[in-house]
MIROMI-271668 format. One record per residue (C-alpha): residue number from 1; residue in one letter; x, y, z. Coordinates in steps of 0.1 Angstrom, whole numbers. Example, Ala and Ser with C-alpha at 12.3 -4.5 7.8 and 13.67 -1.06 7.14 Angstrom:
2
k / r / X / Y / Z
1 / A / 123 / -45 / 78
2 / S / 137 / -11 / 71
This chain:
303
k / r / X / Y / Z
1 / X / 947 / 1130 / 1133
2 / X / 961 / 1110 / 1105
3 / X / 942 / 1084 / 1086
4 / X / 941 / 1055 / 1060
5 / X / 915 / 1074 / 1034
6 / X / 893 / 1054 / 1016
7 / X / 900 / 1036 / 981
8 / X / 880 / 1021 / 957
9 / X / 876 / 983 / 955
10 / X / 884 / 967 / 918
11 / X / 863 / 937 / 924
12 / X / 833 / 924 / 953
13 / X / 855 / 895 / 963
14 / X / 885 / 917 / 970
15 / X / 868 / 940 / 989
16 / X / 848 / 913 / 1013
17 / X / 883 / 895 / 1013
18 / X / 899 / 924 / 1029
19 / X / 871 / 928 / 1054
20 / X / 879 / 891 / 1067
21 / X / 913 / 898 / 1068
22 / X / 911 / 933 / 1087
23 / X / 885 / 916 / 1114
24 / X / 907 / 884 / 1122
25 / X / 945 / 895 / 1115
26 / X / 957 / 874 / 1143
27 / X / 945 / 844 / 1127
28 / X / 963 / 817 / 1135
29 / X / 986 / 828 / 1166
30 / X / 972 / 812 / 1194
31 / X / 981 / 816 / 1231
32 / X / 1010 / 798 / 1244
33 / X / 990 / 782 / 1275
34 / X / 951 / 786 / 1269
35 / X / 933 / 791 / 1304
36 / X / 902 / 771 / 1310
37 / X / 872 / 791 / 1323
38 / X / 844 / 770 / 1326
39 / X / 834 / 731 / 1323
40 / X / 806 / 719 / 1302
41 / X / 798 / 683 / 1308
42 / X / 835 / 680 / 1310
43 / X / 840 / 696 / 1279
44 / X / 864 / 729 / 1283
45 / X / 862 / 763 / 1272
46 / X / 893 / 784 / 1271
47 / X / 901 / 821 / 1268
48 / X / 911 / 811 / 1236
49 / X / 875 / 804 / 1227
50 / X / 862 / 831 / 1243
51 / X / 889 / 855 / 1218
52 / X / 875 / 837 / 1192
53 / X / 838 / 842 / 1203
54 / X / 846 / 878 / 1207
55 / X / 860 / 883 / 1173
56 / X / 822 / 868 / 1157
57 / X / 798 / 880 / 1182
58 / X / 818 / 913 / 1194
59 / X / 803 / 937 / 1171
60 / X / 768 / 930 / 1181
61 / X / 773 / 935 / 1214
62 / X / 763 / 965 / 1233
63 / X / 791 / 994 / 1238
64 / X / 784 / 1000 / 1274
65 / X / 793 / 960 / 1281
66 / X / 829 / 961 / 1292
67 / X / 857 / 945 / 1305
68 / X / 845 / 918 / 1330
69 / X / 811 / 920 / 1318
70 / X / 818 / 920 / 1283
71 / X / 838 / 885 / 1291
72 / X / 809 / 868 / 1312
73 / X / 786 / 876 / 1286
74 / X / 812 / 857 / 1259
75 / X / 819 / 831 / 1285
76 / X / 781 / 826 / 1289
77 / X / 772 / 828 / 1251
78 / X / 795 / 795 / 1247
79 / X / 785 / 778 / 1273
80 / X / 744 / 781 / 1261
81 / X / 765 / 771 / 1222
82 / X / 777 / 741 / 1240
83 / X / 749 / 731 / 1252
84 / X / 725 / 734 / 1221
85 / X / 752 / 719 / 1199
86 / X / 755 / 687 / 1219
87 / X / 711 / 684 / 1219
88 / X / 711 / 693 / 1178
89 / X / 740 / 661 / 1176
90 / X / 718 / 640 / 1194
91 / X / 685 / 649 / 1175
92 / X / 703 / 640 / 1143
93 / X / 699 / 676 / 1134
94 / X / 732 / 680 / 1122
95 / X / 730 / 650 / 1094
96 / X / 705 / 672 / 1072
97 / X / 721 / 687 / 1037
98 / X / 718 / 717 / 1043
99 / X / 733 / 718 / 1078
100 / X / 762 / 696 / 1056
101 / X / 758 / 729 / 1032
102 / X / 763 / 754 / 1059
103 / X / 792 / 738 / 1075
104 / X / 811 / 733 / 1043
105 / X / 806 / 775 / 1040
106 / X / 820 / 781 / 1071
107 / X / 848 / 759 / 1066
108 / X / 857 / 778 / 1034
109 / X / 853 / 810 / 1050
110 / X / 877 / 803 / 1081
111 / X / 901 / 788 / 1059
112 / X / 902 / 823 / 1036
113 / X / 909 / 837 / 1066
114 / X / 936 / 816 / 1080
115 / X / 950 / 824 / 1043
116 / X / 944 / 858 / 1042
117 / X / 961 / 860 / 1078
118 / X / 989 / 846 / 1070
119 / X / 996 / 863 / 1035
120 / X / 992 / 902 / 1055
121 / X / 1014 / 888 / 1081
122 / X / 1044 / 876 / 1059
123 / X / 1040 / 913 / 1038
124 / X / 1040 / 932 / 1069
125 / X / 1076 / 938 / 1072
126 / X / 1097 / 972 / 1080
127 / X / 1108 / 975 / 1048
128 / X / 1080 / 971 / 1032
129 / X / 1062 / 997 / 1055
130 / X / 1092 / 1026 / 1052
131 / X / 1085 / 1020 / 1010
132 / X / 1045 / 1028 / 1016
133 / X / 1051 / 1056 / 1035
134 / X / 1082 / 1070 / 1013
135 / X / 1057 / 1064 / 982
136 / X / 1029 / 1084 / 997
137 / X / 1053 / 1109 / 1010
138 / X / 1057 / 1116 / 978
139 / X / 1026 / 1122 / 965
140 / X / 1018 / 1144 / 991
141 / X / 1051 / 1175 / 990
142 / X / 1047 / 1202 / 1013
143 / X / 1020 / 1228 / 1008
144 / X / 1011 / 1259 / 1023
145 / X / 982 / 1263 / 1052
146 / X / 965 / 1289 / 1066
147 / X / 940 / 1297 / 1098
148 / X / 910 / 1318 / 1085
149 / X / 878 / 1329 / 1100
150 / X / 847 / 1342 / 1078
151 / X / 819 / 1368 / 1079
152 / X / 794 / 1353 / 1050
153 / X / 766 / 1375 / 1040
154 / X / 741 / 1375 / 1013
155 / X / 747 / 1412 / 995
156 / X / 781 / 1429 / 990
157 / X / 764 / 1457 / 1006
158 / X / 761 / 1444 / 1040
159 / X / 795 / 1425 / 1036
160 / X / 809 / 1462 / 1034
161 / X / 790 / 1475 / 1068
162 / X / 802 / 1443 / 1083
163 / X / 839 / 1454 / 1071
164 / X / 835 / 1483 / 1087
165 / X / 825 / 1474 / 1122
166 / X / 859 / 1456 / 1122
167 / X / 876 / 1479 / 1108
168 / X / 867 / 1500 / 1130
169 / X / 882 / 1477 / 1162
170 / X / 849 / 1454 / 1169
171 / X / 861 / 1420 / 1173
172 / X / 860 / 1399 / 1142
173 / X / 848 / 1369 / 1160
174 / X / 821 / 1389 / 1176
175 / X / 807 / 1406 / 1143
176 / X / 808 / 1368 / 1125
177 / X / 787 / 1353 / 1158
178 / X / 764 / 1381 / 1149
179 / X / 754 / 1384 / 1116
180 / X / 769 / 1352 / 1095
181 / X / 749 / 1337 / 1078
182 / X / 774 / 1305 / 1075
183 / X / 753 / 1280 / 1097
184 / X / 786 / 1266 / 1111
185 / X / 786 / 1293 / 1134
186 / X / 817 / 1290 / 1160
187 / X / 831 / 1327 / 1151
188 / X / 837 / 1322 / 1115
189 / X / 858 / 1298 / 1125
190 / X / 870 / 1276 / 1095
191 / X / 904 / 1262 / 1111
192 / X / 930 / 1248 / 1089
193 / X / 927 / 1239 / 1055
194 / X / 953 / 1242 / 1022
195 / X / 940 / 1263 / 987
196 / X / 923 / 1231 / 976
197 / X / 901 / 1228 / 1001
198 / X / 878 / 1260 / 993
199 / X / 861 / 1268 / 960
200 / X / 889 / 1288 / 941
201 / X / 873 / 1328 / 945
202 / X / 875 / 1323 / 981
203 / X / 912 / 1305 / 986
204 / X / 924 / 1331 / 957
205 / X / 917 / 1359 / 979
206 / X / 926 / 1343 / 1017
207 / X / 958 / 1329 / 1005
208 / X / 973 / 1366 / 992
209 / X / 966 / 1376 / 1026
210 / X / 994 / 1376 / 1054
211 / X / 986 / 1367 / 1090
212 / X / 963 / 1391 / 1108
213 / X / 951 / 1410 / 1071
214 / X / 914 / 1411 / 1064
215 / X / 901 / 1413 / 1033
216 / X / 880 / 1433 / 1011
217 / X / 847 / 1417 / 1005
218 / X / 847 / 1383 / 977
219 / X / 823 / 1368 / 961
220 / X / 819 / 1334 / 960
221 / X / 786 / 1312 / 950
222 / X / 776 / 1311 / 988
223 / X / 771 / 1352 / 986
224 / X / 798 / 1376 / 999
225 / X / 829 / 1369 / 1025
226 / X / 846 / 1388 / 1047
227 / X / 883 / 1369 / 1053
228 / X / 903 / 1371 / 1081
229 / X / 936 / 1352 / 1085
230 / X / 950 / 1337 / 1117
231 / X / 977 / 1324 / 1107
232 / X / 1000 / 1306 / 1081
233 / X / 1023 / 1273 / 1082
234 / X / 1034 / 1245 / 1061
235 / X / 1018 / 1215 / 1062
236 / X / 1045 / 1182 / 1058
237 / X / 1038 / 1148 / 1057
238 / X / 1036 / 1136 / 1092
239 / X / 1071 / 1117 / 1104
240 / X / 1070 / 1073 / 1097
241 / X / 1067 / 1066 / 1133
242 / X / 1035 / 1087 / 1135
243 / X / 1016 / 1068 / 1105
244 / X / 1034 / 1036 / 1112
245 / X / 1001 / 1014 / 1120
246 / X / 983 / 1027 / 1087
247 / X / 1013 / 1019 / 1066
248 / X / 1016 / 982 / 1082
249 / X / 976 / 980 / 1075
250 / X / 982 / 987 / 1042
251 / X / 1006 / 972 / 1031
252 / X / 989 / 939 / 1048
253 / X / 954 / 945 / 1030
254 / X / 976 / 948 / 997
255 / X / 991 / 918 / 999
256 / X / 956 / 901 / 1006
257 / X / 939 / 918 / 978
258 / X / 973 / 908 / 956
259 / X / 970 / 870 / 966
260 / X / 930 / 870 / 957
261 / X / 934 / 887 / 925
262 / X / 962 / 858 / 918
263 / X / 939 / 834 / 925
264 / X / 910 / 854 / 902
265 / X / 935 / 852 / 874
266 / X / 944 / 816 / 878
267 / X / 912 / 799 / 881
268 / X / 885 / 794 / 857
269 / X / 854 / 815 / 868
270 / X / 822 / 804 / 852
271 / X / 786 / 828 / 865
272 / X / 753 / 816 / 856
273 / X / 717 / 833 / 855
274 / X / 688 / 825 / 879
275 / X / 674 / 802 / 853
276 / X / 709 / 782 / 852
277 / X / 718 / 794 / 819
278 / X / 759 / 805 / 810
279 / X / 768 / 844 / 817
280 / X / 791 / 854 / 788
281 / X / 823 / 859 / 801
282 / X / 836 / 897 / 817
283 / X / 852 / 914 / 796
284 / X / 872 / 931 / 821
285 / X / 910 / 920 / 814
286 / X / 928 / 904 / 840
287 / X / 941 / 925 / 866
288 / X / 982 / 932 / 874
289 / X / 982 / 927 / 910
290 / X / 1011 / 944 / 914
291 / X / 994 / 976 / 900
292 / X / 956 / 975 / 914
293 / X / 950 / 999 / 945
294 / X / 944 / 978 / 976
295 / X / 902 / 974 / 986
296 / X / 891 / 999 / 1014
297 / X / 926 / 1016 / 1024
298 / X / 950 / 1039 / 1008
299 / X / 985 / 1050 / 1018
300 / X / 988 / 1074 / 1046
301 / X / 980 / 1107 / 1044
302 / X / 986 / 1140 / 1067
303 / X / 954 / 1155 / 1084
């Protein structure tokens, strides 16, 4: 299946920016006609709260809770928030300076978000999509695949008697189960893969090798191989329709991470030690956002 690989982050804040973004992209669309569920002292809770419950509490919740469940357990969770909130108010618990602290946080972070939202959501257009995907089309031309199974064993010597039982008709898969000694087992199996994937000895040999060919024995830093080929293709970039998603995803984290590294470069950052002394400044030089990689995704790419 295709995939968004990984990319390195350029900075901590981009990186946790992108994470807020990612886990609350709908920010700020609400539902046209919220549904009240439940009641508390009059006060109202809507599915809208429980979406927005969901979103905070969701990933702590058990997998097995689903559906119905999953939703009572939300519905219930806000109802016992309701509750406590309204006894903290009246024990003056909420007038302390650090609950003052806390709340000023919060407000900061759901306001990053609502920013970050919004930012991803203007990017995200078709055209901006097709250009991510033509870009990382490409990077990534066609290249030549191939099918192979394996016999690995730890002297050239018993690599030969090995090539000899299937040269002799025994079934290659058979002989690999047998006496490989790759612990990935399965036949010799080792599916798919293009010449980069395997240390060079190995790929050298398979890829001169037409379908159904098998190899002398090579030598390779694991000890000696056997090759077999199953077959041959050529692997394209997978069509825009298929990848789609992942370019939409990345073009919308780029645009965040753009819009914070703007902000980086606009603002006057000052860090200070643990005893409350002046950091000297980074000496990192401002970064282009038009030319930094986007935090934790990278254009799509084929299997």
């Amino acid at each position: 299946m295709t995939t968004i690989f990984s990319g390195r982050s350029r900075t901590a804040v981009a990186a946790f920016a992108l994470g807020l973004g990612a886990a609350l992209s709908f920010a700020g669309q609400a539902l046209a006609d919220p549904k009240v569920l439940a009641k508390v002292d009059g006060q109202p809770i809507t599915d809208e709260d429980v979406a927005d419950a969901l979103v905070d509490i969701g990933p702590g919740l058990p997998q097995k809770l689903e559906g119905a469940a999953r939703q009572k357990y939300v519905l219930d969770y806000l109802v016992d928030l309701k509750l406590a909130a309204k006894k903290a108010e009246a024990d003056k618990l909420t007038a302390s300076p650090e609950f003052e602290r806390k709340l000023a946080y919060y407000r900061e972070k759901l306001a990053m978000e609502q920013l970050l939202g919004s930012v991803g959501k203007a990017a995200t257009t078709e055209e901006a999509e097709r250009k991510a995907y033509d870009d990382a089309a490409k990077a990534e031309p066609p290249q030549q695949e191939i099918h192979a199974r394996h016999i690995l064993l730890p002297t050239e010597e018993e690599a030969k008697k090995a090539l000899a039982r299937v040269k002799g008709g025994e079934d290659f898969a058979k002989v690999a189960t047998e006496l490989s000694k790759d612990p990935s087992g399965n036949g010799g199996d080792l599916g798919w893969f293009t010449k980069d994937r395997m240390v060079p000895e190995f790929s050298d040999a398979a890829f001169k090798l037409k379908e159904g060919e098998i190899s002398e024995p090579v030598k390779t830093q694991f000890g000696w191989h056997i090759i077999k080929i199953e077959g041959a293709r050529t692997k394209s970039f997978p069509p825009f329709e298929q990848v789609k998603d992942q370019a939409a995803r990345y073009v919308s984290q780029k645009a965040e991470q753009d819009a914070i590294l703007r902000l980086h470069n606009a603002a006057k950052i000052e860090l200070f030690d643990a005893d409350g002394k002046p950091l000297p400044p980074a000496t990192e030089a401002p970064v282009d956002p038009s030319k930094a990689p986007p935090a934790g995704a990278d254009k799509p790419k084929t299997p």
